[in-house]
N, CA, C and O atoms as CSV, one atom per row, in Angstrom:
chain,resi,resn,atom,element,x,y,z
A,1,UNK,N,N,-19.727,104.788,276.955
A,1,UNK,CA,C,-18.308,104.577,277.136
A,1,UNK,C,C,-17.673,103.985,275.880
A,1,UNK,O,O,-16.630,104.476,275.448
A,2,UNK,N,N,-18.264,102.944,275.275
A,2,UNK,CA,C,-17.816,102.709,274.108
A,2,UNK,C,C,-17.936,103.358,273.109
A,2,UNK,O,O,-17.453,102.755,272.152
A,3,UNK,N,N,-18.487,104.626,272.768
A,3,UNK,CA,C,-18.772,105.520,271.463
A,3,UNK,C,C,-17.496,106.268,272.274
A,3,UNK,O,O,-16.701,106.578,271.387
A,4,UNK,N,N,-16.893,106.744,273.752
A,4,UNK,CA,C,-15.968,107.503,273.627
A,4,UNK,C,C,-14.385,106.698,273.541
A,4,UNK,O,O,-13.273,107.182,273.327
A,5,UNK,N,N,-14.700,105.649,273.734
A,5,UNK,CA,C,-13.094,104.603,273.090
A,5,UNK,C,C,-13.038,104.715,271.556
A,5,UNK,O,O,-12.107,105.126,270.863
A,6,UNK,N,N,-14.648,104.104,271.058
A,6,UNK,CA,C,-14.486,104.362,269.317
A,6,UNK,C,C,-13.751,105.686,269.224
A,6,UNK,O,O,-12.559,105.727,268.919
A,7,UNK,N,N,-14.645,107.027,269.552
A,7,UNK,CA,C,-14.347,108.280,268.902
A,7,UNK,C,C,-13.144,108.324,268.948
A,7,UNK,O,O,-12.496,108.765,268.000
A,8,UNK,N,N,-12.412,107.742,270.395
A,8,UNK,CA,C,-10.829,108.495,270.942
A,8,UNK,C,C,-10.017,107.234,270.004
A,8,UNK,O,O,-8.848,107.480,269.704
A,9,UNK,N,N,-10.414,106.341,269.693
A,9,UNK,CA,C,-9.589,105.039,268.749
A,9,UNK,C,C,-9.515,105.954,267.368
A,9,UNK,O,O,-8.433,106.175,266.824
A,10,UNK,N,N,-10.544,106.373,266.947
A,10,UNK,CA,C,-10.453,107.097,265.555
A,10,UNK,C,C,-9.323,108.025,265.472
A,10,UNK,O,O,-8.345,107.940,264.729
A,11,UNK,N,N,-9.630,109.033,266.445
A,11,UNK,CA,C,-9.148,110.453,266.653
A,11,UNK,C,C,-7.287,110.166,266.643
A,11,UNK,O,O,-6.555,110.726,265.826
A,12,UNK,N,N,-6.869,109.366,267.529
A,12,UNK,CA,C,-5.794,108.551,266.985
A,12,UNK,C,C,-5.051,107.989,266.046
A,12,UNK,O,O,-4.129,108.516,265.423
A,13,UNK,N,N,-5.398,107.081,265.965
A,13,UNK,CA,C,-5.414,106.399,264.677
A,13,UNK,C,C,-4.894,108.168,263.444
A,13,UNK,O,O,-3.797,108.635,263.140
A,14,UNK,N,N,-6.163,108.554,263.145
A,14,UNK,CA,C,-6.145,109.570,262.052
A,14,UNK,C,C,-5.112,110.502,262.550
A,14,UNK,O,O,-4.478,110.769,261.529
A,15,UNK,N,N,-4.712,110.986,263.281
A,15,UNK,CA,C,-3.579,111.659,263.830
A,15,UNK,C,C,-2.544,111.146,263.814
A,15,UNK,O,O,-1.653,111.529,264.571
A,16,UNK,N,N,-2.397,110.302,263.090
A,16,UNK,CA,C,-0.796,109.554,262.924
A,16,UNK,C,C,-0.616,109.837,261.415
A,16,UNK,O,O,-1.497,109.857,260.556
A,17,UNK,N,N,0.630,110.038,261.281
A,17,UNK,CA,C,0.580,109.904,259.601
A,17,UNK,C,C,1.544,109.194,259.136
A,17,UNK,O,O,2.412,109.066,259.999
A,18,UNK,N,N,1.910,108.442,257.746
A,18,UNK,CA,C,2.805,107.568,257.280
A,18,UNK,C,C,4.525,108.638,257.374
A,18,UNK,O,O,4.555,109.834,257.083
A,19,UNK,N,N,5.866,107.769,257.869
A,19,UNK,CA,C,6.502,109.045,257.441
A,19,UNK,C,C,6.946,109.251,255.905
A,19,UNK,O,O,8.063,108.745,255.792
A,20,UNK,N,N,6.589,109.701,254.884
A,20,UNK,CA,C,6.890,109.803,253.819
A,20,UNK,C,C,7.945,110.968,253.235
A,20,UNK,O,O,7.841,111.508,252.134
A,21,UNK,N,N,9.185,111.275,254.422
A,21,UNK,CA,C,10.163,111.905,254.398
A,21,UNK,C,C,10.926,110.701,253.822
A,21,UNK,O,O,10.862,109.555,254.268
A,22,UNK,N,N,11.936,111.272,252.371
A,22,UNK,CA,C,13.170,109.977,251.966
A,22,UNK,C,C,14.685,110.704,252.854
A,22,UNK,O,O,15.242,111.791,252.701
A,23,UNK,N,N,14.890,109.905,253.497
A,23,UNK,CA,C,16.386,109.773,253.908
A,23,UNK,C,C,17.511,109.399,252.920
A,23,UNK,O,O,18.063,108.307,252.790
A,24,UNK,N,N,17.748,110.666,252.185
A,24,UNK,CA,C,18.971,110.130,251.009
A,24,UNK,C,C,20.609,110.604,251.630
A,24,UNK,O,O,21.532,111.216,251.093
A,25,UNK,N,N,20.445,110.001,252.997
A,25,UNK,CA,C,21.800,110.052,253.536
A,25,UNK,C,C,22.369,108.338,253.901
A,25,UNK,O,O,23.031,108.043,254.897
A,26,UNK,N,N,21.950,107.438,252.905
A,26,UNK,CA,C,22.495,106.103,252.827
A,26,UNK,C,C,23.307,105.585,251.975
A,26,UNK,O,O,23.588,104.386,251.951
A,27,UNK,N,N,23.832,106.594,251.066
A,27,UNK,CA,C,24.825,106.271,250.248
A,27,UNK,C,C,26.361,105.332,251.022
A,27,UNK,O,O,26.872,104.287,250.619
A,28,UNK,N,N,26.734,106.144,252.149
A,28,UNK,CA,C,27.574,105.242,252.334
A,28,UNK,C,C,27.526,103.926,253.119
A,28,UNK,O,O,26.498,103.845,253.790
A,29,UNK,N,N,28.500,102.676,253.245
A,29,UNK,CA,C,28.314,101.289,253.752
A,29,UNK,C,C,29.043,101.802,255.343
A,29,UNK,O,O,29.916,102.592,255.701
A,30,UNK,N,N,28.130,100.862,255.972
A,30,UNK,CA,C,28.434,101.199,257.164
A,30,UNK,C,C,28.913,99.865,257.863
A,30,UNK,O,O,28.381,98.778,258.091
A,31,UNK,N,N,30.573,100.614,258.184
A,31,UNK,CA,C,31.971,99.419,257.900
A,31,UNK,C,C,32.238,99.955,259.340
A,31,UNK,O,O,31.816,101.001,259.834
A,32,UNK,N,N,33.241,98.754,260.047
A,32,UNK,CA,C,33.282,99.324,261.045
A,32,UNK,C,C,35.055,99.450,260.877
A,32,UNK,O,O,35.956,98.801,260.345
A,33,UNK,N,N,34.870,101.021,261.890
A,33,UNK,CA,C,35.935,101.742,261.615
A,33,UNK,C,C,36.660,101.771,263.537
A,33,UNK,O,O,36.086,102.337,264.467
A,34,UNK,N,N,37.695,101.173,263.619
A,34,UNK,CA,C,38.498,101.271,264.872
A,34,UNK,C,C,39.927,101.658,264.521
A,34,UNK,O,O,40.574,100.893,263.806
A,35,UNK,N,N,40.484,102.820,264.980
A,35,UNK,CA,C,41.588,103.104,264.185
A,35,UNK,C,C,42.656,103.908,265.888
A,35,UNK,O,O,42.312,104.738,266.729
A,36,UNK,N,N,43.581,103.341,265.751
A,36,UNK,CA,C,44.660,104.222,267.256
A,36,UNK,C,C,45.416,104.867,266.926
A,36,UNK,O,O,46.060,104.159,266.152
A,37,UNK,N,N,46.007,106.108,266.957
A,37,UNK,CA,C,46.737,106.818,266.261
A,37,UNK,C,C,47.652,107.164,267.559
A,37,UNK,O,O,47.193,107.896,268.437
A,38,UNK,N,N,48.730,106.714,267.640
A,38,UNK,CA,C,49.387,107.214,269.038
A,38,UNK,C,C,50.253,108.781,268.874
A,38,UNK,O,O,51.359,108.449,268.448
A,39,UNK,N,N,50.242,109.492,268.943
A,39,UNK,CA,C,50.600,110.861,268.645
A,39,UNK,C,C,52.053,111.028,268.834
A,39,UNK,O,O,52.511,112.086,268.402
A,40,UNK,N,N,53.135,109.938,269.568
A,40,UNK,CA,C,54.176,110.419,269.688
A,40,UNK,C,C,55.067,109.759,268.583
A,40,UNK,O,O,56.294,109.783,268.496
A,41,UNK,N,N,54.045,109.093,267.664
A,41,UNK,CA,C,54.682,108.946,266.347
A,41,UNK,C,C,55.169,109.469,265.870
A,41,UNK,O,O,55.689,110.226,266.689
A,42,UNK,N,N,55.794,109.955,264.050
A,42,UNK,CA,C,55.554,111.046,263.423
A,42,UNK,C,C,54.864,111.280,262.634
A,42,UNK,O,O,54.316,112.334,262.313
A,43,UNK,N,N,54.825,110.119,262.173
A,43,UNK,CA,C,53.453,110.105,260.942
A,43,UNK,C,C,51.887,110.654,261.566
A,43,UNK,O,O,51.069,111.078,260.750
A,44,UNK,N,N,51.532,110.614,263.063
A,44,UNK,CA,C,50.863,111.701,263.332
A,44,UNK,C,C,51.135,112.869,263.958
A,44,UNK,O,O,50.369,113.328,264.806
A,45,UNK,N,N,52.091,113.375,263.652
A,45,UNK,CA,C,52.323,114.712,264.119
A,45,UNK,C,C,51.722,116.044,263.682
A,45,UNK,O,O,51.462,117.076,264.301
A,46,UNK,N,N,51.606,115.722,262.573
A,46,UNK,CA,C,50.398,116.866,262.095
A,46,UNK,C,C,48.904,117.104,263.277
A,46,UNK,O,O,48.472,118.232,263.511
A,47,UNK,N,N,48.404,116.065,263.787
A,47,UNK,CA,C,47.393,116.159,264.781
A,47,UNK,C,C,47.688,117.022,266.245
A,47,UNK,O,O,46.795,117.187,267.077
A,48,UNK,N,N,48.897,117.470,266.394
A,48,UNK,CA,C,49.478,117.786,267.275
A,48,UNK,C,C,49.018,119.506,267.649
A,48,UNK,O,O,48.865,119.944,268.789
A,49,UNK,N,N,48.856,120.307,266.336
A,49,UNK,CA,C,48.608,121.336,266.623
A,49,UNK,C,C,46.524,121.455,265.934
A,49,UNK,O,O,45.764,120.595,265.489
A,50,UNK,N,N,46.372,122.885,266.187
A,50,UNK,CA,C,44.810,122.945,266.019
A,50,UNK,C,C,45.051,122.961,264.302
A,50,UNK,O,O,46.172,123.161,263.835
A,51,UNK,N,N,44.121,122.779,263.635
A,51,UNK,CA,C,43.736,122.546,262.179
A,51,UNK,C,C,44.696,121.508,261.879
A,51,UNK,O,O,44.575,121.259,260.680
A,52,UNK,N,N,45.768,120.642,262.501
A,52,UNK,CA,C,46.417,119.540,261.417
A,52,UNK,C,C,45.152,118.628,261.088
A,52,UNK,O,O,44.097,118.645,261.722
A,53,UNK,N,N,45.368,118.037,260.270
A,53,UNK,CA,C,44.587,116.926,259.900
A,53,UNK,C,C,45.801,115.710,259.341
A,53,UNK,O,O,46.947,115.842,258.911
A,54,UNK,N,N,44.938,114.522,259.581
A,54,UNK,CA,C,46.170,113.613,259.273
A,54,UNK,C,C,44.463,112.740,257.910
A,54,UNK,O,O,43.264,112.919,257.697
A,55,UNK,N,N,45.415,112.008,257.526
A,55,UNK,CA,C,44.183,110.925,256.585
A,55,UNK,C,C,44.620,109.731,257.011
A,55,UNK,O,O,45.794,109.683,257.378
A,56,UNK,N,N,43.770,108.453,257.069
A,56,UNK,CA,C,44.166,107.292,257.419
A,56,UNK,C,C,43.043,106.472,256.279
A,56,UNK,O,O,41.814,106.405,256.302
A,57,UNK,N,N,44.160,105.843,255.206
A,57,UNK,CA,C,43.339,105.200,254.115
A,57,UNK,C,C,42.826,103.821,254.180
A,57,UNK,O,O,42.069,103.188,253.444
A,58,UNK,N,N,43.462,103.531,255.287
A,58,UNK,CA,C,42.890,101.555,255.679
A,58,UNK,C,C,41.575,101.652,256.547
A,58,UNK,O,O,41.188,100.594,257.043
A,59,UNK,N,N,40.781,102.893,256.808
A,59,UNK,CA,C,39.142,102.868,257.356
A,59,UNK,C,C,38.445,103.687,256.460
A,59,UNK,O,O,38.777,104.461,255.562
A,60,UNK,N,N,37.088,103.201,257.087
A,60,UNK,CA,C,36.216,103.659,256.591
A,60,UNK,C,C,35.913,103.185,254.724
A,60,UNK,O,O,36.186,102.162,254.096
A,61,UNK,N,N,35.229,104.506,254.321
A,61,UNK,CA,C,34.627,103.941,252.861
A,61,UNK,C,C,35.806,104.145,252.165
A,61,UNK,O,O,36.086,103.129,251.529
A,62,UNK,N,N,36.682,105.109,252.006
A,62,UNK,CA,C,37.569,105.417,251.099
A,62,UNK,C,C,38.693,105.692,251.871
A,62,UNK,O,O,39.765,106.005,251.353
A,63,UNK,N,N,38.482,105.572,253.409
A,63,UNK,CA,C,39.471,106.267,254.186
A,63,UNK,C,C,38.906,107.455,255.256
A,63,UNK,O,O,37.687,107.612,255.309
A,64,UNK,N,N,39.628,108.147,255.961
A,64,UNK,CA,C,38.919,108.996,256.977
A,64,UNK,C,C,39.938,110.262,257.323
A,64,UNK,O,O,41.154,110.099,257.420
A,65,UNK,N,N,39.366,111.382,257.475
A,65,UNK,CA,C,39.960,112.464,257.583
A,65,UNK,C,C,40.140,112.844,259.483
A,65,UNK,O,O,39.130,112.953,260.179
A,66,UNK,N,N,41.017,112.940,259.846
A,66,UNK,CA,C,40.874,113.251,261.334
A,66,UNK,C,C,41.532,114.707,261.381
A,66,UNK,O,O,42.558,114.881,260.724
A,67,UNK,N,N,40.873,116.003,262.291
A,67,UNK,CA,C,41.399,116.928,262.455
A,67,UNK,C,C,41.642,117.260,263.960
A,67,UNK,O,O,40.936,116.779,264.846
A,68,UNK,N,N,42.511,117.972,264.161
A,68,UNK,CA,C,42.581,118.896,265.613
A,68,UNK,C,C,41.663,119.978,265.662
A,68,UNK,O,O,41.796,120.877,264.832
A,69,UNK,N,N,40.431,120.054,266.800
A,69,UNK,CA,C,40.026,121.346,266.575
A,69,UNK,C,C,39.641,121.831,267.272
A,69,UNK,O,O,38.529,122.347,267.380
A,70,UNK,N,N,41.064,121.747,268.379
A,70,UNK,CA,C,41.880,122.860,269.058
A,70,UNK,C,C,41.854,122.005,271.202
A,70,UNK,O,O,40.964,121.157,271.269
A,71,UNK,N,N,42.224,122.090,271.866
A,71,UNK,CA,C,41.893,122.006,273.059
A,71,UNK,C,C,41.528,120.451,273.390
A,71,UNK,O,O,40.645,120.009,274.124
A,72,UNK,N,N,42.481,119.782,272.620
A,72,UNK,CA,C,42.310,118.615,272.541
A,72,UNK,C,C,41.241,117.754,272.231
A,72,UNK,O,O,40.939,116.658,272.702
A,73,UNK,N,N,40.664,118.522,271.257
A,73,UNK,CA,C,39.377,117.653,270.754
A,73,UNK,C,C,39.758,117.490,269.317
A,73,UNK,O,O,40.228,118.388,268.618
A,74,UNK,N,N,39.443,115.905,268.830
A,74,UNK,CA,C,39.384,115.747,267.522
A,74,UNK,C,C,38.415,115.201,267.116
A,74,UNK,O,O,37.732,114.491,267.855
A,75,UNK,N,N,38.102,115.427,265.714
A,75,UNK,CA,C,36.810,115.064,264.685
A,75,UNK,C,C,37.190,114.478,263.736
A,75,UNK,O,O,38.189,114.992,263.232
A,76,UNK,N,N,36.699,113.297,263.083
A,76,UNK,CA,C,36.743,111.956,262.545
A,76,UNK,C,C,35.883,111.846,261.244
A,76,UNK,O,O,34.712,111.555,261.490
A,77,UNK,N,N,36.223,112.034,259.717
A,77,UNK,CA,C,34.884,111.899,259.378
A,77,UNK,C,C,35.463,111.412,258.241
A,77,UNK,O,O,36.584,111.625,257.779
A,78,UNK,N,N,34.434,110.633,257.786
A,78,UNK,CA,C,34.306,109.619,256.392
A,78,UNK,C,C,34.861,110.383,255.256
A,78,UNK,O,O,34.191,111.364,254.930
A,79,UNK,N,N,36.146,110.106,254.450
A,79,UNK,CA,C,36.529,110.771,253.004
A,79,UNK,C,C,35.758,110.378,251.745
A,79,UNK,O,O,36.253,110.501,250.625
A,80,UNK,N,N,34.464,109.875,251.976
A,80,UNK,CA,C,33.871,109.806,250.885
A,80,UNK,C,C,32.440,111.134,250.725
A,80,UNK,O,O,32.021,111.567,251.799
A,81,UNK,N,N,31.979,111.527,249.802
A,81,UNK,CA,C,30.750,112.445,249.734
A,81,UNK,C,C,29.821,111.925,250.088
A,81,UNK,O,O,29.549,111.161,249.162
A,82,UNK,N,N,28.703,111.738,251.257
A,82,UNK,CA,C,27.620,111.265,251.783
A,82,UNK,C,C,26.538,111.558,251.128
A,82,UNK,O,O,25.493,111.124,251.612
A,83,UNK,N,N,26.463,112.313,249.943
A,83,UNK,CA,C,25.669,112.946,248.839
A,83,UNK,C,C,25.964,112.110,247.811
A,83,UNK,O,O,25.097,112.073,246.939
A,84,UNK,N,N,26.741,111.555,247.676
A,84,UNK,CA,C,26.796,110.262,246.342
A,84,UNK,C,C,26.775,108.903,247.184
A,84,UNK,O,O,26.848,108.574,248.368
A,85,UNK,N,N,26.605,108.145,245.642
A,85,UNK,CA,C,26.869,106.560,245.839
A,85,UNK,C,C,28.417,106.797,245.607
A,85,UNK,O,O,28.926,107.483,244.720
A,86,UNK,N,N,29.010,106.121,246.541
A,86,UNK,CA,C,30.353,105.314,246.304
A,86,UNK,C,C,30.622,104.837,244.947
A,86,UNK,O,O,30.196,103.921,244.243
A,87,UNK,N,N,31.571,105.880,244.816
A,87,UNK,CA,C,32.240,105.645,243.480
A,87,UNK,C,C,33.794,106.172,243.074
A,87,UNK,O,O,34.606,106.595,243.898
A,88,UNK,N,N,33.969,106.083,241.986
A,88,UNK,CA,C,35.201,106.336,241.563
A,88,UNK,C,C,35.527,107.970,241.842
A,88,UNK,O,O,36.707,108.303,241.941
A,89,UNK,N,N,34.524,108.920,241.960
A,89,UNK,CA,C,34.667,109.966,241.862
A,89,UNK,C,C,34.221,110.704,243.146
A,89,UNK,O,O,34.266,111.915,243.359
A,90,UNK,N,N,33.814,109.791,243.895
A,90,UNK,CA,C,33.197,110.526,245.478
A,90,UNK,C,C,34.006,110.452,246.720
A,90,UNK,O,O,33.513,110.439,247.847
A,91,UNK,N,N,35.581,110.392,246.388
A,91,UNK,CA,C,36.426,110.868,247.183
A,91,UNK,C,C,36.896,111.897,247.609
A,91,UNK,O,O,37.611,112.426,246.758
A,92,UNK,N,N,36.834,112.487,248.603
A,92,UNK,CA,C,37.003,113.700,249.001
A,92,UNK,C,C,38.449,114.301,249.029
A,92,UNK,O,O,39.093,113.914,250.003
A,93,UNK,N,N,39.153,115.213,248.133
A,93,UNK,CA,C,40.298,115.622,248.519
A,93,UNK,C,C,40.531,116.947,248.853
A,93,UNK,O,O,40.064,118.036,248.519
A,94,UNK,N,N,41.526,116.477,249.730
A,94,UNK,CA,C,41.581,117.640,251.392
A,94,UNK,C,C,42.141,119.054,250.783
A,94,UNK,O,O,42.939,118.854,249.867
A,95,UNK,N,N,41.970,120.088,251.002
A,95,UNK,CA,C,42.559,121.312,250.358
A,95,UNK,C,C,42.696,122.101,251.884
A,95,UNK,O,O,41.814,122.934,252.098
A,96,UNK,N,N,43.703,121.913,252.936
A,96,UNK,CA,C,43.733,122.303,254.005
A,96,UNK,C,C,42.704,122.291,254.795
A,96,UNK,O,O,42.881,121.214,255.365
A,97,UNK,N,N,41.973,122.628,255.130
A,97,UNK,CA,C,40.945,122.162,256.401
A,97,UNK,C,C,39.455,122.136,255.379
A,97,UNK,O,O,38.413,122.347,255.999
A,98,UNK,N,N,39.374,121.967,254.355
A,98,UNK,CA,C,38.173,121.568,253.861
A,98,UNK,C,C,38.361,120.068,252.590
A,98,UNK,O,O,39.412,119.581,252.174
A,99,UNK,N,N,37.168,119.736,252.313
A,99,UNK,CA,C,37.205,118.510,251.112
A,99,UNK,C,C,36.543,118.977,250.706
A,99,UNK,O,O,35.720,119.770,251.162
A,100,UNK,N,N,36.873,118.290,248.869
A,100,UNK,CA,C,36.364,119.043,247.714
A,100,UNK,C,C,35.807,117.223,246.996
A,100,UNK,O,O,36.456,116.194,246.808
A,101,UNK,N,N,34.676,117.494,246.828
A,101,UNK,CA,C,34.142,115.952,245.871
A,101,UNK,C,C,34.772,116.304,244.186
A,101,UNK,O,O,34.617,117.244,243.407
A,102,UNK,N,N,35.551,114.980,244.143
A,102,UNK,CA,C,35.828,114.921,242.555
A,102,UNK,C,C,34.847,114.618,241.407
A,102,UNK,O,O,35.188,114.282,240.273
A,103,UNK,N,N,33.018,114.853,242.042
A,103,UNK,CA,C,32.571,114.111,241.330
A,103,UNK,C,C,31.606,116.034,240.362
A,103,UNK,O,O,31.677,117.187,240.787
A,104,UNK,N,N,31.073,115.649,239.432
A,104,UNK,CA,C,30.927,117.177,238.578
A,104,UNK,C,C,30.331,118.196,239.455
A,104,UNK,O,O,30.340,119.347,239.017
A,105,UNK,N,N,29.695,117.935,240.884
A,105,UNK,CA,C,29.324,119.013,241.344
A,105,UNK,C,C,30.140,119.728,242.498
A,105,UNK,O,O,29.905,120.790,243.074
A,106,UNK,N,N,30.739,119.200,242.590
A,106,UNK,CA,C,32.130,119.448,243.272
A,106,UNK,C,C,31.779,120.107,244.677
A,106,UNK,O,O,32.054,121.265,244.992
A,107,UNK,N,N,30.896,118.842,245.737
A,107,UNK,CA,C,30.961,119.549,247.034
A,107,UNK,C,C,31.737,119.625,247.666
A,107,UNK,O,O,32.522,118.711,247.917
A,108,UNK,N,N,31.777,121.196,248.313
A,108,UNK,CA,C,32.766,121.324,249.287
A,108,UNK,C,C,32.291,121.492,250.771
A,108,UNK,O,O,31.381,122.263,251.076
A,109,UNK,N,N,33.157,120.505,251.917
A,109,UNK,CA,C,32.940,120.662,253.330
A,109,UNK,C,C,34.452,120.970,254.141
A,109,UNK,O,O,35.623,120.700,253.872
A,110,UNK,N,N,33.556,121.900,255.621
A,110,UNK,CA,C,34.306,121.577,256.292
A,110,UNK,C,C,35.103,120.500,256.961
A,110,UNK,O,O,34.346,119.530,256.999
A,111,UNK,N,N,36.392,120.140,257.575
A,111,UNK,CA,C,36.865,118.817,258.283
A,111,UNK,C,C,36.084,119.635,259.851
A,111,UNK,O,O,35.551,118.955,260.729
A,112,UNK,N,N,36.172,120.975,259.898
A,112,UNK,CA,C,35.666,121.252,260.951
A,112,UNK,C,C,34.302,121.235,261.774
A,112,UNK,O,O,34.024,121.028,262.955
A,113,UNK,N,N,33.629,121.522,260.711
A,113,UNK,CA,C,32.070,121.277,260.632
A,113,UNK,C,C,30.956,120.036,259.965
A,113,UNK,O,O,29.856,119.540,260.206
A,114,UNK,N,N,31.922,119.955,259.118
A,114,UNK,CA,C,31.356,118.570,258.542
A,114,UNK,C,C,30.328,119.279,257.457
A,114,UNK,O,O,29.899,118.595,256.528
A,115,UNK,N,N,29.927,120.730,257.601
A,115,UNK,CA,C,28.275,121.003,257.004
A,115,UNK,C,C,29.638,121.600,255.231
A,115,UNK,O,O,30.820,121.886,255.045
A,116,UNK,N,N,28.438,121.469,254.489
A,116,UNK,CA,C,28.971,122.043,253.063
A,116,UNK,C,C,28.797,123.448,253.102
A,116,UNK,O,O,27.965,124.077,253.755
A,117,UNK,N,N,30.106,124.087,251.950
A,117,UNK,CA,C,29.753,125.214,251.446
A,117,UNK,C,C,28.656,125.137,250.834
A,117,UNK,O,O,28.286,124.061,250.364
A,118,UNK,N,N,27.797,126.463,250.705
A,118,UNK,CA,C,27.179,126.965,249.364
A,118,UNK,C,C,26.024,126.646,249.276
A,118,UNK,O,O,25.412,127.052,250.264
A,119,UNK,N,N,25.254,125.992,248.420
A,119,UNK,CA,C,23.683,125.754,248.275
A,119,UNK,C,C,23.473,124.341,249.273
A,119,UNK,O,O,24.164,123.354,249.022
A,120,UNK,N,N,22.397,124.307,250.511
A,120,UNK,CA,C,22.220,123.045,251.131
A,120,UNK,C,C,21.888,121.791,250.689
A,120,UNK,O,O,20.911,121.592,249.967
A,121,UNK,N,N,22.710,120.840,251.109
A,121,UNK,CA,C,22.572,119.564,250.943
A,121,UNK,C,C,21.991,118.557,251.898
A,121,UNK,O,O,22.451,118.794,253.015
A,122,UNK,N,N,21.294,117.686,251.915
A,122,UNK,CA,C,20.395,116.745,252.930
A,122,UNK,C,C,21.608,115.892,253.475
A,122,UNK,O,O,21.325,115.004,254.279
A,123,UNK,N,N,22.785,116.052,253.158
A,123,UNK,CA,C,23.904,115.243,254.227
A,123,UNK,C,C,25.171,115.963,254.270
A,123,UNK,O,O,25.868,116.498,253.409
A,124,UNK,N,N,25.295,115.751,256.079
A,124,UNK,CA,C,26.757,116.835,255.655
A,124,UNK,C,C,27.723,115.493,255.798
A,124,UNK,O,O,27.172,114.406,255.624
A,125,UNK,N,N,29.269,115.522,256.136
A,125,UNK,CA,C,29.648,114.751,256.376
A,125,UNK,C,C,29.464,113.145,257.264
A,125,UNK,O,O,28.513,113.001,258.031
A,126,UNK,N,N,30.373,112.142,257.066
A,126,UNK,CA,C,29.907,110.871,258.367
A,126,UNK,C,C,30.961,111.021,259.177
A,126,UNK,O,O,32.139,110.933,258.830
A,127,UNK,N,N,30.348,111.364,260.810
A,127,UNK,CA,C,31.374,111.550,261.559
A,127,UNK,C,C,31.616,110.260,262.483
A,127,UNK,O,O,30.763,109.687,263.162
A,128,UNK,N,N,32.913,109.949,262.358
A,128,UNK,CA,C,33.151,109.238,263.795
A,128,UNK,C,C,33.131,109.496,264.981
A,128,UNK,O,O,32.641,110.586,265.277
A,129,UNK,N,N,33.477,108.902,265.734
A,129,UNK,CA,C,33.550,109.014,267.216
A,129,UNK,C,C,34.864,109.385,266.925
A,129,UNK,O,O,35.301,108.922,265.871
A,130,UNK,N,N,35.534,110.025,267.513
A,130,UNK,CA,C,37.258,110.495,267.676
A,130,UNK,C,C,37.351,110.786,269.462
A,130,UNK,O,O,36.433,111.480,269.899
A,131,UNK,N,N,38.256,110.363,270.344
A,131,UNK,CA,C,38.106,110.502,271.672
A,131,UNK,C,C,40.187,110.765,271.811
A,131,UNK,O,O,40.977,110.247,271.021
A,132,UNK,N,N,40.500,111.467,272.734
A,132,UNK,CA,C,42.058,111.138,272.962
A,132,UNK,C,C,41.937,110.623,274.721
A,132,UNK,O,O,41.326,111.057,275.698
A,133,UNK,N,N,42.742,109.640,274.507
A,133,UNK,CA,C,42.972,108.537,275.600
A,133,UNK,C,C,44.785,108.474,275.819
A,133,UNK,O,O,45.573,107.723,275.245
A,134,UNK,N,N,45.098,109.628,276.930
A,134,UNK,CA,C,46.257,109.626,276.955
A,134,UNK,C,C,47.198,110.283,275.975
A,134,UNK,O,O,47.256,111.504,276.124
A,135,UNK,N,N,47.808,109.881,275.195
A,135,UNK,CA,C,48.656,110.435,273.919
A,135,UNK,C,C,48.159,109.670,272.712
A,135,UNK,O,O,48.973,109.534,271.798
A,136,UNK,N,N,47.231,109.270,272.596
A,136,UNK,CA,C,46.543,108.410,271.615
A,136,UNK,C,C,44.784,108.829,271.429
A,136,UNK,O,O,43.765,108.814,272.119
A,137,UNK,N,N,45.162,109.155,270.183
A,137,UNK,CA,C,43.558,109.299,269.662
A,137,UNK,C,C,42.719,107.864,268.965
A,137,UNK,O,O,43.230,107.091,268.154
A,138,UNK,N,N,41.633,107.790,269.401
A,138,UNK,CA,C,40.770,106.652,269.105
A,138,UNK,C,C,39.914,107.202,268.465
A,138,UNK,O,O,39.355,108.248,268.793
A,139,UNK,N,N,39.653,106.374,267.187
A,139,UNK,CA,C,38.372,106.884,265.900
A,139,UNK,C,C,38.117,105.433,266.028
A,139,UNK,O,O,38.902,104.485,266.015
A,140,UNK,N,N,36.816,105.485,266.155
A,140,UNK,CA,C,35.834,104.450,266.246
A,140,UNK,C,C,34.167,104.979,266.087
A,140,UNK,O,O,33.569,106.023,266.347
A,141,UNK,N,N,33.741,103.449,265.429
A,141,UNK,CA,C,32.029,104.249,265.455
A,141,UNK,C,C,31.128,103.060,266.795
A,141,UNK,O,O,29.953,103.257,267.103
């Protein structure tokens, strides 16, 4: 009985492995973001139809992109590139329903999808929570 605990202790044991996958999706600081956008404003009226997007620059790392996308659902996501360190140049600017990184490799994502154009990257966008509560949308993480 004890040579089959040893064997089955080994057999274990060796069947585990270290995870030596790097997670290089920690570039950005993780701030907490609570933001109410009441819709019968005007300053969010753009959220009103499918593809508006509004920006709100007092959350998140650099600020946060919120879109309509469609049927009363909205999506919330970090305006900085999750592929860089935070910097002067890893702000995302909006070119109608996608962001373009100002930094030399110039990624581009959906606000809709969050995933990048073109050759894959190990991070797509940081999404918030976005929920509508009445005539008011809530971005929170």
């Amino acid at each position: 009985m004890k040579r089959f605990l040893l064997g089955f202790s080994l057999i274990i044991l060796t069947a585990c492995s270290s995870d030596n996958s790097v997670n290089n999706c920690n570039f950005l600081l993780d701030l907490n973001v609570n933001a109410s956008l009441n819709l019968s404003l005007p300053q969010y009226a753009p959220l009103l139809v499918t593809s508006g997007v509004y920006f709100e620059p007092s959350q998140g790392n650099k600020g946060i992109y919120i879109i309509n996308t469609g049927n009363d659902t909205y999506r919330a996501w970090d305006a900085t590139d999750p592929n860089h360190v935070v910097s002067s140049c890893s702000f995302l600017q909006r070119d109608g329903v996608n962001v373009t990184c100002g930094c030399d490799d110039q990624n581009e994502y959906s606000l809709f999808t969050g995933q990048n154009f073109g050759d894959p990257l190990p991070c797509g966008l940081f999404e918030y929570r976005a929920t509508l509560s009445g005539n008011t949308v809530v971005v929170s993480n």
